[in-house]
C-alpha positions in Angstrom: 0.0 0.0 0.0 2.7 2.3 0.8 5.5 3.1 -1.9 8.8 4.1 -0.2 10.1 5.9 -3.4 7.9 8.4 -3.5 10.5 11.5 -2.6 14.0 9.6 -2.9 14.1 8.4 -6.0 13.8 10.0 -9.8 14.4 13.9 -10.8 14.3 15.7 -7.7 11.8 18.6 -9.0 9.7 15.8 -10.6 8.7 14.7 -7.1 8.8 18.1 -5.2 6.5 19.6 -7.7 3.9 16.4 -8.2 4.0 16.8 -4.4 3.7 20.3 -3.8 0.7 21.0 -5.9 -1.8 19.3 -3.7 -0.4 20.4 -0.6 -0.3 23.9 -2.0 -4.4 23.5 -2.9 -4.5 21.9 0.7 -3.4 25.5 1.9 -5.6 27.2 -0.5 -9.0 25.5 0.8 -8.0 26.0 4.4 -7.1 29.6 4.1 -10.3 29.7 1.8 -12.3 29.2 5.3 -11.3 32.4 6.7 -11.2 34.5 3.6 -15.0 33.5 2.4 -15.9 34.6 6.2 -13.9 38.0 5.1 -15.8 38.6 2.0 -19.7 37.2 3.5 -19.2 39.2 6.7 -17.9 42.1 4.7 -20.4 42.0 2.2 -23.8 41.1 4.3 -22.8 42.5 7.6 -20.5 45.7 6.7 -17.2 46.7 6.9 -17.1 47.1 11.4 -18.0 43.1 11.6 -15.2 42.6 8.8 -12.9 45.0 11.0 -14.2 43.1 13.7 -13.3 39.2 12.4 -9.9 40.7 11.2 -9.3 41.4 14.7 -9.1 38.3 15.6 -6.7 37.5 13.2 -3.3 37.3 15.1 -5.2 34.7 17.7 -6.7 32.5 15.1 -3.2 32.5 14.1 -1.3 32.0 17.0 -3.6 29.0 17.9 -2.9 27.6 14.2 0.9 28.4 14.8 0.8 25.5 17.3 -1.4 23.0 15.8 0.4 23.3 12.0 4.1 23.5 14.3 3.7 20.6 16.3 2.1 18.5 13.4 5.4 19.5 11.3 7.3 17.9 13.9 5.6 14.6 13.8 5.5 14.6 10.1 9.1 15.0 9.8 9.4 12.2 11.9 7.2 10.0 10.0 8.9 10.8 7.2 12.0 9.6 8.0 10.8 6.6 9.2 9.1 5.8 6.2 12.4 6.4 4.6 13.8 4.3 6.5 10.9 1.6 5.7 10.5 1.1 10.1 6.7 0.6 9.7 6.0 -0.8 13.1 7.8 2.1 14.5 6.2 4.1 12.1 2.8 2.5 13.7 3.6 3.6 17.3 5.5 7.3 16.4 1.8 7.9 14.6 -0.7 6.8 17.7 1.2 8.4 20.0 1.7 11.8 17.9 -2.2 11.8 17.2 -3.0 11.1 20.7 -1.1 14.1 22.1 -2.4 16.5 19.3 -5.6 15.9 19.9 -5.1 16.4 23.8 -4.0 19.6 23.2 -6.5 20.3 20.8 -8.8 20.3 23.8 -6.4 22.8 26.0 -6.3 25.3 23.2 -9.8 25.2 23.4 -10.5 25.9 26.4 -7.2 28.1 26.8 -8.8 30.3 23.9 -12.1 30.9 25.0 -10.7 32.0 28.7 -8.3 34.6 27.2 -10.1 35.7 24.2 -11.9 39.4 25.5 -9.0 39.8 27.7 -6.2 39.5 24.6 -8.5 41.4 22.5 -8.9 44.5 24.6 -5.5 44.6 26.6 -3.0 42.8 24.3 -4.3 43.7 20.7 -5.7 47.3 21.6 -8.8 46.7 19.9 -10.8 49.8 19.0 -13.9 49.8 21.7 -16.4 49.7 19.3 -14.8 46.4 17.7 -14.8 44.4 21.1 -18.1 42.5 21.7 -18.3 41.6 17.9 -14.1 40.2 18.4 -15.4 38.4 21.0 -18.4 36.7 20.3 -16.4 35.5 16.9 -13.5 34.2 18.8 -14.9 32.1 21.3 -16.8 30.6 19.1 -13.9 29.3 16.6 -11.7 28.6 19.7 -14.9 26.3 20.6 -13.2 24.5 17.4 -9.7 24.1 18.1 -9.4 20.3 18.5 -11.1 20.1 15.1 -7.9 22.2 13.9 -5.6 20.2 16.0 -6.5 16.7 14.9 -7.1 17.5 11.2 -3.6 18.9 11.1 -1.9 15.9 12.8 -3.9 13.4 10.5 -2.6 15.6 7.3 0.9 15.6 8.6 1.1 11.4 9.3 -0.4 11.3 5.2 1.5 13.5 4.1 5.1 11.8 5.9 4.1 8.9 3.7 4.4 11.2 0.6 0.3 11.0 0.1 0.0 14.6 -0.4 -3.5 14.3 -2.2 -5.6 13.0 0.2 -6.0 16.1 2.6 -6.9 18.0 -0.4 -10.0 16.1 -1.6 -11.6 16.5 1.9 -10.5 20.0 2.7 -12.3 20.3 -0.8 -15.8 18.8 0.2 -15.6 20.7 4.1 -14.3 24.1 1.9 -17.8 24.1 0.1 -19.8 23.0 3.0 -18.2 26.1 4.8 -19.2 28.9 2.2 -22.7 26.9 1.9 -23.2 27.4 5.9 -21.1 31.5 5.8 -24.5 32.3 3.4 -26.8 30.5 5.3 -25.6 31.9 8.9 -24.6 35.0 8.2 -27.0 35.9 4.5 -30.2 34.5 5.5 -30.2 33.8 9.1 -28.5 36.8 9.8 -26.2 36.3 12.1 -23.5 38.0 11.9 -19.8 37.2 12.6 -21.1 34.3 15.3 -22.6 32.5 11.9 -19.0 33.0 10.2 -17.5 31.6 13.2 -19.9 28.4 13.5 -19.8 28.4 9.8 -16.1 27.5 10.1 -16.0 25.2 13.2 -18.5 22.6 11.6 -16.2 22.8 8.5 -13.4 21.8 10.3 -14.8 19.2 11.8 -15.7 17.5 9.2 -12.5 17.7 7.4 -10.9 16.5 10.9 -13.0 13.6 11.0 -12.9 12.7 7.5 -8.7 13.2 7.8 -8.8 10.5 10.4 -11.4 8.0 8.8 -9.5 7.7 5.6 -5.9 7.7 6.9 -7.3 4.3 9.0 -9.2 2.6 6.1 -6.4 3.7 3.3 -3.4 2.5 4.9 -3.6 -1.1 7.0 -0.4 -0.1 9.1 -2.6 3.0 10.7 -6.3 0.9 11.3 -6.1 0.9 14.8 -8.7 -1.3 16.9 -9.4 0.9 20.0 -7.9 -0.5 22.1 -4.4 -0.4 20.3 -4.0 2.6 20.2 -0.9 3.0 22.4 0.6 6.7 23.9 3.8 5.9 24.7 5.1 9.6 26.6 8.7 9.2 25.2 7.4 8.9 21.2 5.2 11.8 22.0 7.6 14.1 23.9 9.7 13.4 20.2 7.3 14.6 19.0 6.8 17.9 20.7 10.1 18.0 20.8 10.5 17.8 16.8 7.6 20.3 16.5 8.7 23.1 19.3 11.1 25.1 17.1 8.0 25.1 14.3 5.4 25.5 16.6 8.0 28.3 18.1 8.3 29.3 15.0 5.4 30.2 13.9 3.5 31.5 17.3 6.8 33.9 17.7 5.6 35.4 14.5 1.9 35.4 14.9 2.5 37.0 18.4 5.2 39.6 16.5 1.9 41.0 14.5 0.2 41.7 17.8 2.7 44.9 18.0 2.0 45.6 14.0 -1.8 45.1 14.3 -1.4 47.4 17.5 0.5 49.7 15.0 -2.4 49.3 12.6 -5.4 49.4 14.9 -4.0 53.3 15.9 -4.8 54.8 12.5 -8.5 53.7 13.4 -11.3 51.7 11.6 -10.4 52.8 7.7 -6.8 51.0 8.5 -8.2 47.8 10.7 -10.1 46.6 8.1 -7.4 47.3 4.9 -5.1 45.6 7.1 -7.1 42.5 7.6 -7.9 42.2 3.5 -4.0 42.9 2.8 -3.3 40.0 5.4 -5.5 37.7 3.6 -3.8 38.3 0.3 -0.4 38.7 1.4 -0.9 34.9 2.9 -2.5 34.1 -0.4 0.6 35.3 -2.4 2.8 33.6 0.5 0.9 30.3 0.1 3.4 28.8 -2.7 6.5 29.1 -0.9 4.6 27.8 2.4 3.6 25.0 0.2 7.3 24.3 -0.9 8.4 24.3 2.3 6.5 22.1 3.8 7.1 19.8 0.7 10.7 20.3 1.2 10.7 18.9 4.8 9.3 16.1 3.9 11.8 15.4 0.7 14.5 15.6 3.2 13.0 13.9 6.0 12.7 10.7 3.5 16.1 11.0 1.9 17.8 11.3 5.2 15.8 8.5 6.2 16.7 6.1 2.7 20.5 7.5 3.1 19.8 9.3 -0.2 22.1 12.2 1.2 22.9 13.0 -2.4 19.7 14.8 -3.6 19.7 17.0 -0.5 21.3 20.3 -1.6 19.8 19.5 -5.3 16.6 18.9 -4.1 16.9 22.4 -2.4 17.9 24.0 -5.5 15.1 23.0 -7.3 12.2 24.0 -5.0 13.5 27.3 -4.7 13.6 27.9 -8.4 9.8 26.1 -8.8 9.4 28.8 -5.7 10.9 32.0 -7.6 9.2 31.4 -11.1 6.1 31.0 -8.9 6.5 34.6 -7.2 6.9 36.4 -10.1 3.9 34.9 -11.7 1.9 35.7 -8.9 4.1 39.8 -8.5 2.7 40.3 -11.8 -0.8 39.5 -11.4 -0.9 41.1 -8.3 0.2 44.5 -8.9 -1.6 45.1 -11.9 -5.2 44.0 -10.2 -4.4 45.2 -6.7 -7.4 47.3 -6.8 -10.2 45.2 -8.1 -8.6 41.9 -6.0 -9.3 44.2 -2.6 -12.6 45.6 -4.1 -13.8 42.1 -3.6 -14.0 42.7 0.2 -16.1 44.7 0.5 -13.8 47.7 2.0 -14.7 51.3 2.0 -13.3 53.9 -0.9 -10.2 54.9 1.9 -9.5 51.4 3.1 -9.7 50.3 -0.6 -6.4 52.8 -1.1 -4.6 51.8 1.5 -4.7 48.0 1.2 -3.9 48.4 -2.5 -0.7 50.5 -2.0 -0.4 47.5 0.7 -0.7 44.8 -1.3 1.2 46.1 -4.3 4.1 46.6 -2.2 4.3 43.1 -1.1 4.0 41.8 -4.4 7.6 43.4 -5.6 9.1 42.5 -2.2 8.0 38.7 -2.7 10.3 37.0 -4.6 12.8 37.9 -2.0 10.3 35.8 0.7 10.2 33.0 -1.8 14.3 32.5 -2.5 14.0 31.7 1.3 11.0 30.5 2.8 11.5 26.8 1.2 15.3 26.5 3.0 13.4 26.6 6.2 12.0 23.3 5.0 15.4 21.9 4.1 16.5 22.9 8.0 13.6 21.4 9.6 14.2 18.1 7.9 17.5 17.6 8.3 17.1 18.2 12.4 18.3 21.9 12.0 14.7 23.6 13.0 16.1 25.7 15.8 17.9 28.0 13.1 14.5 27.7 10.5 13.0 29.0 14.1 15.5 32.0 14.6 15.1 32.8 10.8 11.5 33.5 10.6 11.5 35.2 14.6 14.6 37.5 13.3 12.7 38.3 9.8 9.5 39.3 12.1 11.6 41.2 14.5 12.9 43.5 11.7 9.7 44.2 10.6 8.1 45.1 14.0 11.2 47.1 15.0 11.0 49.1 11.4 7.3 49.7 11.8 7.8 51.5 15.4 11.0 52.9 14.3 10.2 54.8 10.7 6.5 55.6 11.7 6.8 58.9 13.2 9.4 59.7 10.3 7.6 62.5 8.2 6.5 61.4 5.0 6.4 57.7 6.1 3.1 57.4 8.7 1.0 54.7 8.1 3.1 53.5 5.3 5.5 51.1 7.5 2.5 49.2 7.8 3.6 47.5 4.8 7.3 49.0 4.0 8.2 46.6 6.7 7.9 43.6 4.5 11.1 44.8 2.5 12.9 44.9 5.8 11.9 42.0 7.6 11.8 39.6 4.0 15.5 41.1 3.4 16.7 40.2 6.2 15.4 36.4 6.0 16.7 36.0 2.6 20.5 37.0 3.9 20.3 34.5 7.2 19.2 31.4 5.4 21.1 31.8 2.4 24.0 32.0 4.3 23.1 29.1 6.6 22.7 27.2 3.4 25.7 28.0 2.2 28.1 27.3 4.6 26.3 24.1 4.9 26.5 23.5 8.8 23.0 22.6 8.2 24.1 19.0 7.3 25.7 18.1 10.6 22.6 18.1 12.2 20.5 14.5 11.2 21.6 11.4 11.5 22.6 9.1 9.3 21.5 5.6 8.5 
């Protein structure tokens, strides 16, 4: 049932690419949950709900931050297993890693619905008006974290296997079911950004269940009776400790917009809800790279695992050229329709100018973000994810630290909002490349 080859044998851009494609779609339906909540609530309910949902946005992704970090880890891990063709270890590393995701599916739960109108109002700064709306939205997707948690660990044990196409047929079905509930809650039954919010949770869920359901009936060495399912704590602490410096990673940098968003929330309404679009697109034009390098950790994970130490810097190569011919495609398109892309939203005529300046910025600045997003990947599967952590933190840093700096500058204003990118994206490209390079990188895995 299982074909060892899949990422450790042939052309090395064959494989990344055919892999790549449905894990990049994978990211497409998922981020397609909030942005269809971003167009209904803008459209049906106006543009305060909207500012209101974008609010929310650095929590939703801070929670995210740990479920898609920790579920890295254990994917890498699987991977090289599977390399390795140890499938009865493979077995155990899999129960265990989708026990302790799911038990901390239920902590973020209930860890987000206790904090959310406190982080909202004291951390974020939320504009008054904004609060109740934040709030009400947020507790009500927290309610759905352990949906997040266990669909993400289920995608990352397929995807360690190289079966990259599975998660993207259900995320497919729960994607429509999603914008069929956003116009049902929110058009007909009018309810606001709690309908978005539902909206999303049920979606989820299904895709969580579905996730799990198929990875058991697909693959015989994952169809677990009930009661052998084993937790064994020293498989699962491998895998939090495989997935801290992700899940560090990415929560560092979801926290870091807290001080942007803080930035953005003081130039009032007009600006909170520009923000939130350009966010949304920015991630969109973002997704690619993301996609690479999650495919990349996973093409290293199963070489280091089959000994195929060879393709390693090759294989690296390659998804950053698939990654740069990407950007540009999508710079292009981008900066000549910045305006009618953000019209889509629903925004106001002065947020409409602001998030398209926004947006056209990050457009030229991306193919500087996509020469060395998909290295991270290459770190994180060769046991190096400490330094892909400090990459991504240090890039973040520069851009909060630019925003507060050049603000009050005359002439810049409001305009760091997004002039950070150049800053923070510069700076990542010069760390990992030279981390690559010097190739210290490769003393970090074992070999088999």
């Amino acid at each position: 049932m299982m074909n060892n080859k899949t990422l450790t044998q042939g052309a090395p851009w064959k494989g990344i690419l055919s892999f790549m494609i449905p894990v990049l779609l994978g990211l497409l339906l998922q981020q397609l949950y909030n942005t269809v909540d971003t167009i209904i609530v803008g459209n049906f309910a106006g543009e305060s709900p909207l500012a209101a949902v974008g609010a929310c946005g650095v929590l939703t992704m801070a929670f995210l931050a740990l479920a898609n970090g920790f579920s890295a880890g254990a994917c890498i891990l699987i991977a090289q297993l599977f390399g390795a063709g140890k499938k009865d270890d493979m077995r155990r590393q899999a129960s265990s890693s989708l026990l302790v995701m799911l038990a901390m599916g239920v902590l973020a739960t209930a860890v987000g619905i206790v904090i959310s109108r406190f982080a909202l109002e004291y951390i974020l700064a939320t504009p008054e008006s904004l609060i109740p709306m934040a709030d009400t939205y947020f507790k009500i997707y927290a309610a759905g974290l352990i949906f997040q948690f266990g669909y993400n660990i289920a995608a990352a044990v397929l995807r360690g296997i190289g079966d990259s196409k599975a998660t993207l047929y259900f995320l497919l079905v729960s994607s429509v079911i999603n914008v069929v509930l956003d116009i049902i809650f929110v058009y007909n039954l009018n309810m606001g950004v709690a309908g978005a919010a539902v909206a999303t949770d049920i979606a989820q869920a299904i895709s969580c269940v579905v996730g799990i359901i198929y990875m058991m009936k697909k693959y015989p060495v994952f169809r677990w009776k009930l009661n052998e399912f084993t937790f064994e704590w020293q498989l699962a602490r491998q895998t939090l400790k495989a997935g801290f410096p992700m899940a560090l990673q990415q929560f560092i940098v979801s926290f870091g917009f807290v001080f942007i968003q803080r930035a953005v929330n003081s130039y009032g309404e007009a600006m909170t809800g520009s923000f939130t679009v350009a966010q949304k697109v920015e991630t969109y034009m973002t997704l690619p790279a993301s996609a690479l390098m999650t495919t990349q950790g996973t093409y290293t994970g199963q070489n280091i695992g089959a000994n195929r130490l060879d393709r390693l810097k090759t294989g690296a190569k390659h998804t950053v050229l698939i990654s740069e011919i990407i950007s540009v495609c999508i710079l292009t398109v981008v900066f000549i329709f910045a305006q009618p892309i953000v019209s889509v939203f629903g925004l106001g005529p002065e947020a409409v100018g602001y998030c398209s300046a926004h947006v056209q910025f990050v457009a030229l600045c991306l193919p500087l973000f996509a020469s060395y997003f998909p290295l991270l990947g290459l770190f994180q599967g060769a046991n190096n994810a400490l330094y892909s952590t400090f990459v991504a933190t240090g890039a973040l840093t520069v851009r909060v630290a630019t925003t507060y700096l050049f603000q009050r500058i005359s002439g810049v204003g409001y305009h760091m909002i997004w002039w950070n990118t150049l800053f923070g994206w510069g700076f990542g490209f010069v760390i990992a490349w030279t981390h690559f390079l010097r190739g210290k990188w490769q003393k970090n895995f074992h070999r088999h």
